[in-house]
C-alpha positions in Angstrom: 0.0 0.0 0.0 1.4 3.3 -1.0 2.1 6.3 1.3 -0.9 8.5 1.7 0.8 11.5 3.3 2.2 14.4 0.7 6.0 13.8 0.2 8.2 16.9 -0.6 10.3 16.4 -3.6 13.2 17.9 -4.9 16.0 18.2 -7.1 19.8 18.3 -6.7 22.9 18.3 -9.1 24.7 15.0 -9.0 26.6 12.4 -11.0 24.2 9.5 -9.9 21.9 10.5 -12.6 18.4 9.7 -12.0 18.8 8.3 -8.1 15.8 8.8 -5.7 16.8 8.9 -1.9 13.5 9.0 -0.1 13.5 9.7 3.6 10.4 8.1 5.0 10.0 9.3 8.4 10.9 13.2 7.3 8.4 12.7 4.1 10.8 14.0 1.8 12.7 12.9 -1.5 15.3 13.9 -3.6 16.4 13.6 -7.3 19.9 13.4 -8.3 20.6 15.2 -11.7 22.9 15.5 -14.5 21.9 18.2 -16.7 24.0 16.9 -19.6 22.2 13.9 -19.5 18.4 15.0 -18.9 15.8 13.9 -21.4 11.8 14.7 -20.9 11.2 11.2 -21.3 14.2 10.5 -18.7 12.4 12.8 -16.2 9.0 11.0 -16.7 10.7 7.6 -15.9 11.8 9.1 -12.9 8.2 10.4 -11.7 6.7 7.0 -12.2 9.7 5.7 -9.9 8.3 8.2 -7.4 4.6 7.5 -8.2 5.4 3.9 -6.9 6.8 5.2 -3.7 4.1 7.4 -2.9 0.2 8.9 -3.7 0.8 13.2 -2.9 3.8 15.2 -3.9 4.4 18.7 -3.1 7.4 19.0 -5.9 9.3 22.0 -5.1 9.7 23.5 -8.6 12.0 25.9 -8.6 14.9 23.0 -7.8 14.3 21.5 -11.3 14.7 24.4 -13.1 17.8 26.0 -11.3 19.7 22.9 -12.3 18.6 23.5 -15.7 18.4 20.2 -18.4 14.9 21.4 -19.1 13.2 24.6 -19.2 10.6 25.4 -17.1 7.6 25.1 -19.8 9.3 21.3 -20.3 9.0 20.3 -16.5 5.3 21.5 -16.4 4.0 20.1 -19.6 5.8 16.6 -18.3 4.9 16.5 -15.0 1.1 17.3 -16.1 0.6 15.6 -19.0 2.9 12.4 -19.1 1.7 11.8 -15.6 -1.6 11.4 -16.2 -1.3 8.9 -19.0 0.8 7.0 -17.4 -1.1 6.5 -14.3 -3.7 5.6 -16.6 -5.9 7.3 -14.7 -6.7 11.0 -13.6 -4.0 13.2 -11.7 -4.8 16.4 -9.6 -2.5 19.2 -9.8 -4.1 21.4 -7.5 -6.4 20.6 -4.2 -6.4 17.2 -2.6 -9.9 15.8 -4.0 -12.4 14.3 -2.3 -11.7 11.1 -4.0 -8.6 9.8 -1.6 -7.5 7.3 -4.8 -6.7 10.2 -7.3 -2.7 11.0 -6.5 -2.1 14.6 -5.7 0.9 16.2 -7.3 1.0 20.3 -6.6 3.6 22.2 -8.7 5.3 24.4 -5.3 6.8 27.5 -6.8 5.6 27.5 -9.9 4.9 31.2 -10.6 3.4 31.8 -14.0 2.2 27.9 -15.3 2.7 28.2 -19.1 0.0 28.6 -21.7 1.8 25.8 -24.4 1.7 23.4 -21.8 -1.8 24.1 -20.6 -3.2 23.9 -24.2 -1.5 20.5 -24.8 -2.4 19.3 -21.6 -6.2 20.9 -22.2 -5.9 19.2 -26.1 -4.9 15.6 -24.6 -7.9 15.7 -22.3 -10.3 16.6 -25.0 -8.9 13.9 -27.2 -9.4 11.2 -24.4 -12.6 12.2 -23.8 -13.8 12.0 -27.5 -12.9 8.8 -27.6 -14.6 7.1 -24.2 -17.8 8.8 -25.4 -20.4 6.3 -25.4 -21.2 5.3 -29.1 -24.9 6.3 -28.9 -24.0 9.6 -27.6 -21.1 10.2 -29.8 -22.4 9.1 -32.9 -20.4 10.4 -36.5 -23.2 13.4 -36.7 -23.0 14.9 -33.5 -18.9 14.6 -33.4 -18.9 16.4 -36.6 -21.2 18.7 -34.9 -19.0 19.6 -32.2 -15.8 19.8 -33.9 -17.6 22.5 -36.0 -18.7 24.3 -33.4 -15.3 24.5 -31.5 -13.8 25.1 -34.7 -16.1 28.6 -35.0 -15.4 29.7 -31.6 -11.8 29.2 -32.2 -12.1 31.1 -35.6 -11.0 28.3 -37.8 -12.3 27.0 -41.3 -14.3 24.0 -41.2 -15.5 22.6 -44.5 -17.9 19.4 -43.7 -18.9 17.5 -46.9 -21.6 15.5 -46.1 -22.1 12.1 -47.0 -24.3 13.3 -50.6 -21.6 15.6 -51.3 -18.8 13.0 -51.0 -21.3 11.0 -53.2 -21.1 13.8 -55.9 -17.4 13.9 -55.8 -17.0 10.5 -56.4 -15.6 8.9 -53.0 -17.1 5.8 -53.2 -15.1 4.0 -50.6 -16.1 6.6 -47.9 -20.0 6.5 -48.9 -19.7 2.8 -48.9 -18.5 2.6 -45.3 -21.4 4.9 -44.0 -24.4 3.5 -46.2 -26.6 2.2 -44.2 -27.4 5.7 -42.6 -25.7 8.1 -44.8 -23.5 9.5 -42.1 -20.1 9.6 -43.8 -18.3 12.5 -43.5 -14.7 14.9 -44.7 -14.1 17.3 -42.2 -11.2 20.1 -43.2 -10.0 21.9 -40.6 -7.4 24.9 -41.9 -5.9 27.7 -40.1 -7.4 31.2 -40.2 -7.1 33.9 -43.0 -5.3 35.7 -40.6 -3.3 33.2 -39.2 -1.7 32.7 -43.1 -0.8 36.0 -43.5 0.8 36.4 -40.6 2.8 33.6 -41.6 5.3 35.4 -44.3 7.2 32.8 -45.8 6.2 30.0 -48.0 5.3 27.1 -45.8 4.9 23.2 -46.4 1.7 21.6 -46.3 1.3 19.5 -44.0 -2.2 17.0 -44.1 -3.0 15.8 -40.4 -5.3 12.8 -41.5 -7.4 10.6 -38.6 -9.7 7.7 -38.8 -12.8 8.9 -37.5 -15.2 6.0 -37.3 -17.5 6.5 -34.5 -18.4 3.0 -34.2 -17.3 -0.7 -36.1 -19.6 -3.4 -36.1 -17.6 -5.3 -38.8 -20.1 -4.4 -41.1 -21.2 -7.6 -43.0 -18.1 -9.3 -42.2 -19.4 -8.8 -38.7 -17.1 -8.8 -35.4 -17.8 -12.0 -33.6 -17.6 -12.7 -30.0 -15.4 -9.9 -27.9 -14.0 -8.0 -30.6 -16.7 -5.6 -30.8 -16.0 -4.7 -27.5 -14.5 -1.4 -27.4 -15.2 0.1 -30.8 -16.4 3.4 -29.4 -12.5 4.0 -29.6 -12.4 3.6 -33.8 -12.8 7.4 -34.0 -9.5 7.9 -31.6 -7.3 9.3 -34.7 -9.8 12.0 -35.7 -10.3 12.7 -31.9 -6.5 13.0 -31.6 -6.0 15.3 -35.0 -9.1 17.7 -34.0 -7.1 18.3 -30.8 -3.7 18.5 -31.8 -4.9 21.4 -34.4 -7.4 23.1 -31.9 -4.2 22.8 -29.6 -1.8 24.4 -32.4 -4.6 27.3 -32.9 -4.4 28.2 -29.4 -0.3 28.1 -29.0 0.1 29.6 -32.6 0.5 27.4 -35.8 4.2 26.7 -36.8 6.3 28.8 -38.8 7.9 26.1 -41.2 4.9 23.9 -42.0 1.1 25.1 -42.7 -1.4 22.1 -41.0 -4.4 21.4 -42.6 -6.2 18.5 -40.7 -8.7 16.3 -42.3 -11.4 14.1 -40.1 -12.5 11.0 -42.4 -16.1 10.4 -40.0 -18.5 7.7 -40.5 -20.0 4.3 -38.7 -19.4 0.8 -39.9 -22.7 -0.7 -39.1 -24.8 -3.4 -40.2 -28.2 -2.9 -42.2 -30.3 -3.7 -45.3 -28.0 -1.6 -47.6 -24.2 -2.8 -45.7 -21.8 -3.3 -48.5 -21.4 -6.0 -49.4 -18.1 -8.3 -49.7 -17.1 -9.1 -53.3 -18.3 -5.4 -54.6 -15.9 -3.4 -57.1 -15.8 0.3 -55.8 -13.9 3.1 -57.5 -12.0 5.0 -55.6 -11.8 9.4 -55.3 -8.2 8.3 -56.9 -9.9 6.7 -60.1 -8.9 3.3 -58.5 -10.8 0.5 -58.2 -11.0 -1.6 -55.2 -12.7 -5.3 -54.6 -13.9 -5.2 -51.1 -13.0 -8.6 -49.5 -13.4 -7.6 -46.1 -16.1 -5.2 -44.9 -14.0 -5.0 -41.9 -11.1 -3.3 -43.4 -12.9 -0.2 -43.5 -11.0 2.2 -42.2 -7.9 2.3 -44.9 -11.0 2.7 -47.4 -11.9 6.4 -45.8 -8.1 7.4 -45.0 -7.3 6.3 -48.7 -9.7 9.0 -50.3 -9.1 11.8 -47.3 -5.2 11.1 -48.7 -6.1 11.6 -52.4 -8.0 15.1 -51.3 -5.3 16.3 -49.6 -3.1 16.0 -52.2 -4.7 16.9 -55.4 -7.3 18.9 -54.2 -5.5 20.6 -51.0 -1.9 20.7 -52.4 -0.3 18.8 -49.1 3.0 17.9 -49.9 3.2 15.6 -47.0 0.6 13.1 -45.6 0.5 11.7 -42.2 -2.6 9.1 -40.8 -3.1 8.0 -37.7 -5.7 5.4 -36.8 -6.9 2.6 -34.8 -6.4 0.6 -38.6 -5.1 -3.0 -37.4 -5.4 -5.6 -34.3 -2.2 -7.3 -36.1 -0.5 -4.5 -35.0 -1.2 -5.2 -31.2 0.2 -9.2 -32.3 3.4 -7.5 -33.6 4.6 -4.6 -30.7 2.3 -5.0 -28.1 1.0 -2.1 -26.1 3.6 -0.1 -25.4 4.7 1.2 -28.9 2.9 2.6 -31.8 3.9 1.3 -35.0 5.4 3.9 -37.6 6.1 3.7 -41.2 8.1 6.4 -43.6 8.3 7.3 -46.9 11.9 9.0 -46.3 14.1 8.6 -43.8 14.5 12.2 -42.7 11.0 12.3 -42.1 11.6 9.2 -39.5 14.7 10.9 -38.1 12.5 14.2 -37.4 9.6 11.7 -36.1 11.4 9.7 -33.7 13.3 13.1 -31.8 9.6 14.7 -31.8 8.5 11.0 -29.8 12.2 11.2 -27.6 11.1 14.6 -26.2 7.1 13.7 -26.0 8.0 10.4 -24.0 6.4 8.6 -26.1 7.2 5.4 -27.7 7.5 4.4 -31.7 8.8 1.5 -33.5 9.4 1.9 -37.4 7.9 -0.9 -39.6 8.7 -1.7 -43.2 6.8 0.2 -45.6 7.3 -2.5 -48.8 5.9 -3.3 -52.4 6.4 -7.1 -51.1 3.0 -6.0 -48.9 1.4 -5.8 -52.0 1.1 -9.0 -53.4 -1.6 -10.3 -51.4 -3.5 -6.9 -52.3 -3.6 -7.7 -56.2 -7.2 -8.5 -57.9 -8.1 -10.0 -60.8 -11.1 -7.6 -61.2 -10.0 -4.4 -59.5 -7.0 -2.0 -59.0 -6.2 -3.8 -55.4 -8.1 -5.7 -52.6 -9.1 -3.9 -49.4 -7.9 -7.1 -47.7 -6.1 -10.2 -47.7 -7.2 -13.6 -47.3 -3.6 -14.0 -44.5 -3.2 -11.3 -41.4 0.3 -12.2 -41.7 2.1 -9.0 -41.7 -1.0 -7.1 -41.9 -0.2 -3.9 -40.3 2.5 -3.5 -42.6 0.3 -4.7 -45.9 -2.3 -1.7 -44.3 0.4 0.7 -44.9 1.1 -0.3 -47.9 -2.3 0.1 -49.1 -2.5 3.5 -48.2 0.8 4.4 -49.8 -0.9 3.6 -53.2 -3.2 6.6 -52.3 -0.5 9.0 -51.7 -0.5 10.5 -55.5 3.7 10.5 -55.1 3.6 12.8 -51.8 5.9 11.9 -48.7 3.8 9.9 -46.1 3.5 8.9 -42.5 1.2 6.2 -41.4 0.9 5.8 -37.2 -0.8 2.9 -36.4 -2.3 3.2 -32.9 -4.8 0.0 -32.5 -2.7 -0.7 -29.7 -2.1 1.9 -27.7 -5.3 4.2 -28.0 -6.6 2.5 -25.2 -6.4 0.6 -22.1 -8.0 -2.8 -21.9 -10.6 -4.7 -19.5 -13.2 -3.6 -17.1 -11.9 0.0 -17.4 -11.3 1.6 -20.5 -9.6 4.4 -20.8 -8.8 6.7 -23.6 -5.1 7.6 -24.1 -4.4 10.0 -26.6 -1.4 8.0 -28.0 1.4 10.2 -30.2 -0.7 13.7 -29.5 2.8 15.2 -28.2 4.9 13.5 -30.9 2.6 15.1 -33.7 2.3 18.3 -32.1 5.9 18.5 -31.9 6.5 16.9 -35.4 4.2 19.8 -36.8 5.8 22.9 -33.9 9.3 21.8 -33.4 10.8 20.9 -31.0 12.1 23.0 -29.1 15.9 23.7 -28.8 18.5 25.6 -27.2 
């Protein structure tokens, strides 16, 4: 049973990098630091050490940040956000709640808490909670809704095509996936008119691209037993891109890259007018695509959002994130999201952005080889193959054929968007690592 009573903690410069000495009867604790050596993800490893030892911390701020390592906007964005999702559960910064379980950690001497770190933290939350929305409360129409809404008050554009004007256009795959009640939906999210021209210099487009489906039955290829358990959490991409760009708005869009996010939003579900397996679709792309697995619906959505971004948008880089594959929980576990590149400097730039966030990536192979189970006799490519060997990977892949020859990032984050069993809890995988990716991070 962990201490209840609130343990002062602070920091001193020493070689022992990383050491806790913890005096029990005094209720005090200190770090040992080496500045040279001090990571953000370093400095969360060491606050779960201390999480372990005790429930309430009064961490006595100013310590950190006289030893330097990490400025003080770095220590507070860590220490609230990182903290949180790793406890898995929530943290109180403030007041000792009623609820005696929550842990208590109070920032002592922290004079003027920064804005950037409040708005990730703030952006985190609202992703989380997107995501545990019950399915009949959060259905595809009313999450469009309120990303709209937030999107005015924050004085953002906000197209939404609706499922007949995605129709018109010509993205089958999309209307196919929401047929049965017509709820498929493209929400583009850009900055303000203002915000671009206070931008001076030419800046890259950047297409933020989530999977936004609300909930997944399977569609005809239904989910049997357990597996449709949890599938509130399919929209956790589009919850995660809505609120690393409402985020972005708030702190001030980057300098080097212009974001324009996209929110693919529908509901696989089962009805008199499902799609059926076997059916030849054609694509926004112009190509075609035999559906072999209803269930593989959410690379059919992210394919066309792709295809928009880059010939109708003009993004010269495309990056997804989505709940897309169980194979990918088979292949890392839980602990890393799996990552795939078109170029290598795009992984380099990728994996620092994850090193400072504390989070955790693993870079899979993004190969033709994937596509050789994807060839049809009848159509451009399958949605699916008939083996889940390598399927993360052969996901990927797919997508990579809708990329119209821009660089691309695919997150997969099946396995890490949520915690598992009798309490499920949303966990805003990678929302640093893109924020950063898209920001910069930030250097001395």
């Amino acid at each position: 049973m962990r201490d209840t009573r609130a343990f002062k903690l602070s920091a001193i410069k020493g070689d022992n990098h990383l050491k806790i000495d913890i005096n029990y009867s005094a209720a005090t604790a200190n770090i040992s630091i080496d500045p040279s050596k001090l990571v953000p993800s370093e400095f969360l490893s060491s606050m779960k050490k201390c999480l372990g030892y005790a429930l309430n911390w009064e961490v006595d701020f100013p310590s950190f940040t006289k030893i330097g390592g990490l400025e003080s906007y770095e220590y507070e964005l860590y220490l609230k956000s990182l903290i949180e999702r790793l406890m898995r559960k929530p943290v109180c910064f403030h007041e000792k709640p009623d609820n005696k379980d929550i842990p208590c950690i109070k920032l002592v001497g922290l004079d003027k808490p920064s804005l950037e770190a409040s708005y990730i933290v703030e952006g985190e939350t609202r992703a989380k909670n997107w995501a545990e929305m019950p399915p009949n409360i959060l259905g595809s129409t009313q999450f469009v809704k309120e990303v709209s809404e937030l999107a005015k008050e924050l004085n953002l554009s906000c197209e939404v095509l609706t499922w007949e004007d995605l129709k018109k256009k010509g993205f089958e795959l999309s209307c196919a996936v929401g047929q049965n009640k017509r709820n498929s939906y493209l929400v583009v999210l850009r900055e303000s008119q203002v915000d671009s021209i206070l931008k001076k210099k030419e800046r890259k487009k950047v297409a933020l691209i989530g999977k936004g489906i609300c909930f997944d039955t399977g569609g005809l290829s239904i989910k049997t037993g357990n597996y449709m358990r949890g599938m509130k959490f399919d929209m956790s991409g589009s919850a995660l891109v809505a609120s690393i760009f409402f985020a972005l708005s708030k702190a001030g869009f980057s300098e080097e890259k212009e974001l324009i996010a996209l929110l693919p939003v529908s509901e696989n579900l089962v009805g008199s007018e499902s799609i059926k397996v076997d059916s030849v679709l054609r694509s926004y792309s112009g190509k075609s695509v035999e559906i072999t697995n209803t269930d593989a619906e959410g690379r059919l959505v992210l394919a066309e959002a792709m295809t928009y971004a880059a010939k109708d948008l003009g993004a010269s880089e495309l990056i997804t994130i989505a709940t897309l594959t169980g194979a990918i929980k088979y292949a890392l576990g839980s602990k890393y999201s799996g990552a795939w590149t078109t170029l290598e400097s795009q992984w380099k730039e990728l994996s620092e952005a994850a090193e400072y966030a504390g989070e955790h990536l693993w870079r899979m192979p993004l190969d033709e080889y994937y596509l050789e189970e994807l060839r049809s006799n009848i159509a451009d490519l399958k949605n699916s193959a008939a083996t889940g060997a390598g399927g993360s990977s052969r996901a990927a892949t797919f997508l990579s054929e809708f990329r119209e020859g821009k660089d691309y990032i695919h997150l997969d984050i099946a396995n890490t968007s949520n915690t598992e069993g009798k309490n499920q809890v949303g966990l805003a995988p990678l929302f640093k690592t893109l924020y950063f990716y898209i920001k910069g991070v930030k250097k001395d």
